[in-house]
DOKEZA-457233 format. One record per atom (N, C-alpha, C, O): residue in one letter; atom name; z, y, x. Coordinates in steps of 0.05 Angstrom, whole numbers. Example, Ala and Ser with C-alpha at 12.3 -4.5 7.8 and 13.67 -1.06 7.14 Angstrom:
% residues 2
r res:a | atom:N | up:156 | north:-114 | east:264
r res:a | atom:CA | up:156 | north:-90 | east:246
r res:a | atom:C | up:156 | north:-66 | east:264
r res:a | atom:O | up:169 | north:-66 | east:285
r res:s | atom:N | up:142 | north:-45 | east:257
r res:s | atom:CA | up:143 | north:-21 | east:273
r res:s | atom:C | up:157 | north:1 | east:258
r res:s | atom:O | up:161 | north:23 | east:268
END
This chain:
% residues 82
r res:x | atom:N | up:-57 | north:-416 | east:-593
r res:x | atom:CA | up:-71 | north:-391 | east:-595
r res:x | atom:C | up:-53 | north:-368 | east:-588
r res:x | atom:O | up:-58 | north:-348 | east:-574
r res:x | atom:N | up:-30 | north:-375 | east:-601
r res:x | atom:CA | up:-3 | north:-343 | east:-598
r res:x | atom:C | up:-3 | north:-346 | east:-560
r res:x | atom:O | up:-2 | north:-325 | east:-547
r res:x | atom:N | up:-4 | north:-371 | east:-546
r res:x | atom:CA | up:4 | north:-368 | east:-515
r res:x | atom:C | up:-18 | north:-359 | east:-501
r res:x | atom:O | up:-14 | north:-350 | east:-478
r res:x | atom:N | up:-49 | north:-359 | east:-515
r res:x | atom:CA | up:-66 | north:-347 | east:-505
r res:x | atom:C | up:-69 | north:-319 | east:-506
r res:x | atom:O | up:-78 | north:-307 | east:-486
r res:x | atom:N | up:-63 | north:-307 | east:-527
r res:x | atom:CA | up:-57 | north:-282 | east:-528
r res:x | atom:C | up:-33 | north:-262 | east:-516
r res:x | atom:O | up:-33 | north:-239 | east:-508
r res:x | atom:N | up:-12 | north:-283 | east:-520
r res:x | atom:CA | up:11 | north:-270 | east:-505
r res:x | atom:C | up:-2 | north:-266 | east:-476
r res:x | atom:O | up:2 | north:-247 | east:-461
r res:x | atom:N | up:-20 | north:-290 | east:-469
r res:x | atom:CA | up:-20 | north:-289 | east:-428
r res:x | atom:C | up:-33 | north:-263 | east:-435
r res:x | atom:O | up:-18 | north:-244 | east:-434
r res:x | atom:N | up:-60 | north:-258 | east:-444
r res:x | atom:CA | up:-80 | north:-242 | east:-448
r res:x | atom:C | up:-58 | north:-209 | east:-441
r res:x | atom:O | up:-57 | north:-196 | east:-420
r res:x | atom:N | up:-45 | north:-205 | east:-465
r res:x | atom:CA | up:-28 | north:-178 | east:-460
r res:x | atom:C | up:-16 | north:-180 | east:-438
r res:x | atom:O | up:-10 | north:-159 | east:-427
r res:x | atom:N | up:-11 | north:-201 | east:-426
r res:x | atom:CA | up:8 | north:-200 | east:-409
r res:x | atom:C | up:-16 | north:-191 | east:-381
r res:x | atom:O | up:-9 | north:-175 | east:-364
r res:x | atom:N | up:-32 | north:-199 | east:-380
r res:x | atom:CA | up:-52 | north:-195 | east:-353
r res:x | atom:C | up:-65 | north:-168 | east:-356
r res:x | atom:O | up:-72 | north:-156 | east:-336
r res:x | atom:N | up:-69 | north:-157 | east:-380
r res:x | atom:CA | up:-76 | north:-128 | east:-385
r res:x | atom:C | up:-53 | north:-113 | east:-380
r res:x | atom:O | up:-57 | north:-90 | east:-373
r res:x | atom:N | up:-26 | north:-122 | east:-384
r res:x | atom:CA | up:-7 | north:-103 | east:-384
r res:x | atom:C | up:-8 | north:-91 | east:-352
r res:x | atom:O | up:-12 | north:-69 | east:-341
r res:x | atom:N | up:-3 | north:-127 | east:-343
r res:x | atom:CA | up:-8 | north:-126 | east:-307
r res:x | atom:C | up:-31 | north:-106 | east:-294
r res:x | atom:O | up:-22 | north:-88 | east:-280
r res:x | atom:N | up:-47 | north:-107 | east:-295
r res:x | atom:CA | up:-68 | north:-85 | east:-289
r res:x | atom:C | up:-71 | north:-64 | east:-294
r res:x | atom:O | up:-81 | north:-50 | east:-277
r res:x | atom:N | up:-64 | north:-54 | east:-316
r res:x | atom:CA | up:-47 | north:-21 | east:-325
r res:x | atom:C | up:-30 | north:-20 | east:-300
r res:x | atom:O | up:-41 | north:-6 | east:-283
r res:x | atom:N | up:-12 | north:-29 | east:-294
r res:x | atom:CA | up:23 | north:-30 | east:-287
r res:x | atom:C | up:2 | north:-26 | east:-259
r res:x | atom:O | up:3 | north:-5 | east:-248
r res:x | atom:N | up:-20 | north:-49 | east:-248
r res:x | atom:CA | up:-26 | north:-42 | east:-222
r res:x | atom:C | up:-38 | north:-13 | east:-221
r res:x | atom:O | up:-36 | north:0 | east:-201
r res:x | atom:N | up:-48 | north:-7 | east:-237
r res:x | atom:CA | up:-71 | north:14 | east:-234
r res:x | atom:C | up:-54 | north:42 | east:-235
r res:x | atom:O | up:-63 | north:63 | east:-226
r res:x | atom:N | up:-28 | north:39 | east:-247
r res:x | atom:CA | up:-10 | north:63 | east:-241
r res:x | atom:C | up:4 | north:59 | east:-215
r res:x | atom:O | up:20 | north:77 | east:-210
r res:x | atom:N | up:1 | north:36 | east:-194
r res:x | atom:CA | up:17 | north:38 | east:-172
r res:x | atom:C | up:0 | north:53 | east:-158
r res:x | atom:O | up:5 | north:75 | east:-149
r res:x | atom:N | up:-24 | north:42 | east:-157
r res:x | atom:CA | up:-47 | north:47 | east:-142
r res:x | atom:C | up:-41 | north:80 | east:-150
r res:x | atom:O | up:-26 | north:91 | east:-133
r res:x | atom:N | up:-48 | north:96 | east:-171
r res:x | atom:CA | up:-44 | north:117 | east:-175
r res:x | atom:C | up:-22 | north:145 | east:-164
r res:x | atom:O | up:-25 | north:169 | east:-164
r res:x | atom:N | up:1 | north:126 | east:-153
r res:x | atom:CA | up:30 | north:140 | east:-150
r res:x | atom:C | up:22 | north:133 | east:-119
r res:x | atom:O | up:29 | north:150 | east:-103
r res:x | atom:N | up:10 | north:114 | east:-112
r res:x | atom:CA | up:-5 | north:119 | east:-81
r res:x | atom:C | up:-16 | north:132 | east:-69
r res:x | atom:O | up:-11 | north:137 | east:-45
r res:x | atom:N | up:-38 | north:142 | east:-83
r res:x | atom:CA | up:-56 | north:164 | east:-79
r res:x | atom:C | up:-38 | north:191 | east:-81
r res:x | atom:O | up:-42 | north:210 | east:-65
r res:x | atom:N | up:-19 | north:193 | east:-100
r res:x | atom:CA | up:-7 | north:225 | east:-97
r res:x | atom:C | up:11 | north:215 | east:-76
r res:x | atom:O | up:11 | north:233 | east:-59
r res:x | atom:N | up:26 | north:198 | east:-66
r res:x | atom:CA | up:44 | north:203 | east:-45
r res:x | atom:C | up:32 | north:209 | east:-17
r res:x | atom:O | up:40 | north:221 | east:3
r res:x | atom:N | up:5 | north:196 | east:-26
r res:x | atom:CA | up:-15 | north:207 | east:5
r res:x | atom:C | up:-23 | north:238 | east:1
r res:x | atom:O | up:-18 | north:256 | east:17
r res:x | atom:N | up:-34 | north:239 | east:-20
r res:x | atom:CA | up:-39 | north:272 | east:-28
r res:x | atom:C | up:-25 | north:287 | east:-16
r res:x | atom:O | up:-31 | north:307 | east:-3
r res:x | atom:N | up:4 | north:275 | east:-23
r res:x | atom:CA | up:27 | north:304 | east:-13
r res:x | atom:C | up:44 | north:303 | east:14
r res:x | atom:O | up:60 | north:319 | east:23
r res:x | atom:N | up:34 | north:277 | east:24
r res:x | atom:CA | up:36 | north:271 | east:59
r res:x | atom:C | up:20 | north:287 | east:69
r res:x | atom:O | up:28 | north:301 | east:88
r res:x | atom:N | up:-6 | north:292 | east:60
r res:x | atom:CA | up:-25 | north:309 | east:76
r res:x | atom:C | up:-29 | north:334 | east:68
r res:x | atom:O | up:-47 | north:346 | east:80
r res:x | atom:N | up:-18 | north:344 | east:52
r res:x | atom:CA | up:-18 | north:374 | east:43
r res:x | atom:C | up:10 | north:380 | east:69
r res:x | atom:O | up:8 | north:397 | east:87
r res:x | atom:N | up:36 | north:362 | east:64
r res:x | atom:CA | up:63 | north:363 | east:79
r res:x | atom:C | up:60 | north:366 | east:105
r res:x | atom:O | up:76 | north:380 | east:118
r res:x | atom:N | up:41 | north:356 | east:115
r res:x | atom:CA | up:33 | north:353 | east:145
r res:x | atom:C | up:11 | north:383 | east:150
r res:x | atom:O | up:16 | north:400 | east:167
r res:x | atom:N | up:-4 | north:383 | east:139
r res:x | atom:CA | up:-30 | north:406 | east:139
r res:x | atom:C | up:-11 | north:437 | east:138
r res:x | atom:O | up:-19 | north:456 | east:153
r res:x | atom:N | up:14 | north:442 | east:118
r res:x | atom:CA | up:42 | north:455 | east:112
r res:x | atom:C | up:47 | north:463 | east:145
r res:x | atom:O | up:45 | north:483 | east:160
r res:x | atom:N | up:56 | north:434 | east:147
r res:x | atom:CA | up:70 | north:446 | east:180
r res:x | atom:C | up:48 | north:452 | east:199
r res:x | atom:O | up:55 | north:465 | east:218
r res:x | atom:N | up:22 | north:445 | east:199
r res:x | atom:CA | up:19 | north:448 | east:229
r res:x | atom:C | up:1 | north:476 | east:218
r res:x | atom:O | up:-16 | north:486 | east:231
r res:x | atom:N | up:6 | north:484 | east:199
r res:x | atom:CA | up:-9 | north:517 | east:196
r res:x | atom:C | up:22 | north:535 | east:198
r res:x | atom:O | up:21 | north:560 | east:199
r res:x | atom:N | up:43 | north:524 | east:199
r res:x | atom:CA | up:66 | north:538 | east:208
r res:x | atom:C | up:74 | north:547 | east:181
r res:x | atom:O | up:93 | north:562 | east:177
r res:x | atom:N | up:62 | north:539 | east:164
r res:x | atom:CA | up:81 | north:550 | east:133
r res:x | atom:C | up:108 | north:537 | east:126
r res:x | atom:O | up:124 | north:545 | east:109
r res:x | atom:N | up:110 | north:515 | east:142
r res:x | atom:CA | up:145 | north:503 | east:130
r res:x | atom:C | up:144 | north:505 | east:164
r res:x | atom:O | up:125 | north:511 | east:179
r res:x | atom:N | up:179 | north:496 | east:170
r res:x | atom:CA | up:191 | north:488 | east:191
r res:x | atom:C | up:196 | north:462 | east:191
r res:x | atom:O | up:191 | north:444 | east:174
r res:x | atom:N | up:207 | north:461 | east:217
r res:x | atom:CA | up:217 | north:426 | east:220
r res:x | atom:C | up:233 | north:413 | east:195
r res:x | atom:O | up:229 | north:392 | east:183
r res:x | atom:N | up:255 | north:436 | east:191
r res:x | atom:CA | up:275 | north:422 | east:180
r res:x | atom:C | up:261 | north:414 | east:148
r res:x | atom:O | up:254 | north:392 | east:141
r res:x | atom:N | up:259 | north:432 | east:137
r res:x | atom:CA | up:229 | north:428 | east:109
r res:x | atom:C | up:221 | north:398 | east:117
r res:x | atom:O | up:231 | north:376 | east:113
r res:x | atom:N | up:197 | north:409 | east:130
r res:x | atom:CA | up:175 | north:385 | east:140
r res:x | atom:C | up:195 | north:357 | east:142
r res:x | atom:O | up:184 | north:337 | east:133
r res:x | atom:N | up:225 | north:354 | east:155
r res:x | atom:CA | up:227 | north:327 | east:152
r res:x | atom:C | up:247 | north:321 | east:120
r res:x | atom:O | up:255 | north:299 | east:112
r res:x | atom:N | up:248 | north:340 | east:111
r res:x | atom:CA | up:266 | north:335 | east:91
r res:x | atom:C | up:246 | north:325 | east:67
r res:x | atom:O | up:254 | north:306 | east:52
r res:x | atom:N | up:232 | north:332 | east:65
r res:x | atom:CA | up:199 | north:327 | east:47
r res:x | atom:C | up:191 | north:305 | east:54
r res:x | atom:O | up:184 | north:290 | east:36
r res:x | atom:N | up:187 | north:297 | east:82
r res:x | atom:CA | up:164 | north:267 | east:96
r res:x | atom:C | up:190 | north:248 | east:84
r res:x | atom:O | up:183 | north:227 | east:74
r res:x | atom:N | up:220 | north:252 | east:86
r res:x | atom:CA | up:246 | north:229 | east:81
r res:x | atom:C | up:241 | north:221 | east:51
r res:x | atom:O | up:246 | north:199 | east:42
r res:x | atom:N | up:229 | north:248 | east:33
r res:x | atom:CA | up:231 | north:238 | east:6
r res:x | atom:C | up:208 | north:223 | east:4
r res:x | atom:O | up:212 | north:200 | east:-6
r res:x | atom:N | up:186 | north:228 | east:10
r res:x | atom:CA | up:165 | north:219 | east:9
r res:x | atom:C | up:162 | north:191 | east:13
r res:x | atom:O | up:147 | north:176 | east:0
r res:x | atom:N | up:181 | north:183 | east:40
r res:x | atom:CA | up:176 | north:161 | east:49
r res:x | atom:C | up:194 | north:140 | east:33
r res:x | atom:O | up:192 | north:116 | east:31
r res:x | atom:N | up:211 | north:159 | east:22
r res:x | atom:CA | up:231 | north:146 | east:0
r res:x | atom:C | up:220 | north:129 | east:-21
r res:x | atom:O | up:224 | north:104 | east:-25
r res:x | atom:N | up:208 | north:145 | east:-33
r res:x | atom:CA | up:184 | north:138 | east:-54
r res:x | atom:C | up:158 | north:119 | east:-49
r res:x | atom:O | up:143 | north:116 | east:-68
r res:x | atom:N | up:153 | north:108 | east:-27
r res:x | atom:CA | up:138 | north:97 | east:-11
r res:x | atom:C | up:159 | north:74 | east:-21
r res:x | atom:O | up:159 | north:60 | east:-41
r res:x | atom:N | up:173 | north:76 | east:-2
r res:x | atom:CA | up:192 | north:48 | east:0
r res:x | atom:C | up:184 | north:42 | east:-25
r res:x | atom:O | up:164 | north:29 | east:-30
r res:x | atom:N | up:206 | north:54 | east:-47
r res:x | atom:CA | up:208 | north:37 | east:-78
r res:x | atom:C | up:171 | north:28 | east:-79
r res:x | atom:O | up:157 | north:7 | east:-82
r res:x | atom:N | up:169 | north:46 | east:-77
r res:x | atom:CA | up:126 | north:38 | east:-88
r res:x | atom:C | up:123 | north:12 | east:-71
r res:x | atom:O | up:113 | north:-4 | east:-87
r res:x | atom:N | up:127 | north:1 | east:-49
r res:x | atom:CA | up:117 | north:-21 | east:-34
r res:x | atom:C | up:135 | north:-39 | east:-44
r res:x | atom:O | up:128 | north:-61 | east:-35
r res:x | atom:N | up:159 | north:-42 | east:-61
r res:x | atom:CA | up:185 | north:-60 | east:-67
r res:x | atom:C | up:165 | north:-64 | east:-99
r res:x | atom:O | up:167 | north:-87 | east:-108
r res:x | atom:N | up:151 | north:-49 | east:-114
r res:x | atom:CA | up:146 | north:-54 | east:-136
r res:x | atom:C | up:122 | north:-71 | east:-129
r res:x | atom:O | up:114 | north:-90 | east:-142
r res:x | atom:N | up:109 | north:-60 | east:-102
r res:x | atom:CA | up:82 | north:-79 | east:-105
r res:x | atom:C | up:89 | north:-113 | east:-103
r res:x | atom:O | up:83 | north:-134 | east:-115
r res:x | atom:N | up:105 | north:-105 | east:-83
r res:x | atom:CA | up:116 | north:-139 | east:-73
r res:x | atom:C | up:119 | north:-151 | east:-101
r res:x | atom:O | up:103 | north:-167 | east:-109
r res:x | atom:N | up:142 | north:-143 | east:-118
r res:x | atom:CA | up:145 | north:-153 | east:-153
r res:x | atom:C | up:128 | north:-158 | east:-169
r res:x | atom:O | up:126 | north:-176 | east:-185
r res:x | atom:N | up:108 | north:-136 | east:-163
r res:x | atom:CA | up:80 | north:-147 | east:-180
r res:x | atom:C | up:66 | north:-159 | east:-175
r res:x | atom:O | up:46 | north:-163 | east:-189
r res:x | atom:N | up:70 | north:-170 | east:-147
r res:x | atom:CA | up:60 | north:-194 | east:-138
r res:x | atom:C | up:66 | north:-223 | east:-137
r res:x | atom:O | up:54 | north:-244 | east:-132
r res:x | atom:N | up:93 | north:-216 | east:-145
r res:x | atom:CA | up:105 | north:-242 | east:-146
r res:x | atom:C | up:103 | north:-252 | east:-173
r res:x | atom:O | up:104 | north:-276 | east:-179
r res:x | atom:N | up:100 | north:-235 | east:-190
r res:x | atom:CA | up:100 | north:-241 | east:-225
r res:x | atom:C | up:61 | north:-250 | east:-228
r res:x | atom:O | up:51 | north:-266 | east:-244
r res:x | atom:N | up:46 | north:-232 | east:-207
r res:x | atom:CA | up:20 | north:-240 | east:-211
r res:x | atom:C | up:12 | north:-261 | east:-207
r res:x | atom:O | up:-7 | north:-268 | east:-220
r res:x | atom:N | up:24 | north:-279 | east:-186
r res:x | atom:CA | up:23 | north:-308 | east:-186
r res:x | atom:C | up:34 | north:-324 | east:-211
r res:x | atom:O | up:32 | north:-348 | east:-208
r res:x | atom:N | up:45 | north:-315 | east:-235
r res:x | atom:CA | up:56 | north:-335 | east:-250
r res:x | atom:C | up:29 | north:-324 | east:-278
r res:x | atom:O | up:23 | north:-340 | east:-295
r res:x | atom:N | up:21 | north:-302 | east:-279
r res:x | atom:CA | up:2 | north:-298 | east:-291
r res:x | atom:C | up:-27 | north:-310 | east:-287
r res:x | atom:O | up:-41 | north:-320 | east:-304
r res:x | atom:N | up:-31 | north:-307 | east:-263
r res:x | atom:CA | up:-51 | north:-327 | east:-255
r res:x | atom:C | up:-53 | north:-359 | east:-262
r res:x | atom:O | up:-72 | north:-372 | east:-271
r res:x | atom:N | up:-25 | north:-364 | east:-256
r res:x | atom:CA | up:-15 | north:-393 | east:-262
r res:x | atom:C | up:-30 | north:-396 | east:-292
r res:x | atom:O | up:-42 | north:-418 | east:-291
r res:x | atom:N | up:-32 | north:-387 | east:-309
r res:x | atom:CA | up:-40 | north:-385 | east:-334
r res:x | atom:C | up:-69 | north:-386 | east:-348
r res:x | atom:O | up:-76 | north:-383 | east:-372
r res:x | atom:N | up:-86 | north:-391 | east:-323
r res:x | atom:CA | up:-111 | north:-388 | east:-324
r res:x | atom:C | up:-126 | north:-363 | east:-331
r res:x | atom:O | up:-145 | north:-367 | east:-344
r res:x | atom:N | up:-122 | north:-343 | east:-325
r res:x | atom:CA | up:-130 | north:-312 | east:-329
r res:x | atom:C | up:-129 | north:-300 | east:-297
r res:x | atom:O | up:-134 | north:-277 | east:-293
END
């Protein structure tokens, strides 16, 4: 009973954890397209505009390195019958 419950938290935890990636996705797009909309109305310059898209894409990276992880741990949750 305690391993059915542990998987249980454990597959809710998982789905929170996805549902905040998904979340930190949507603002990194948000602020790609505000960043981009920025420059081509001429309110930042180049140098701005790429120093902002480097962080951005920064944060991208880690965000696609966490999905990969929560995918690899989602297969052992599954494994579990849930």
């Amino acid at each position: 009973m305690k391993l059915s419950l542990d998987a249980i938290m454990q597959h809710c935890n998982s789905l929170a954890y996805e549902q905040e990636l998904r979340e930190e996705a949507r603002q990194l797009k948000k602020r790609l397209l505000k960043l981009m909309s920025d420059y081509e109305a001429g309110a930042i310059d180049q140098k701005k505009y790429s120093e902002q898209e480097a962080e951005i894409m920064a944060s991208l990276s880690k965000l696609t390195q966490q999905v990969s992880n929560q995918s690899s741990t989602q297969t052992f949750n599954t494994g579990l019958g849930l």
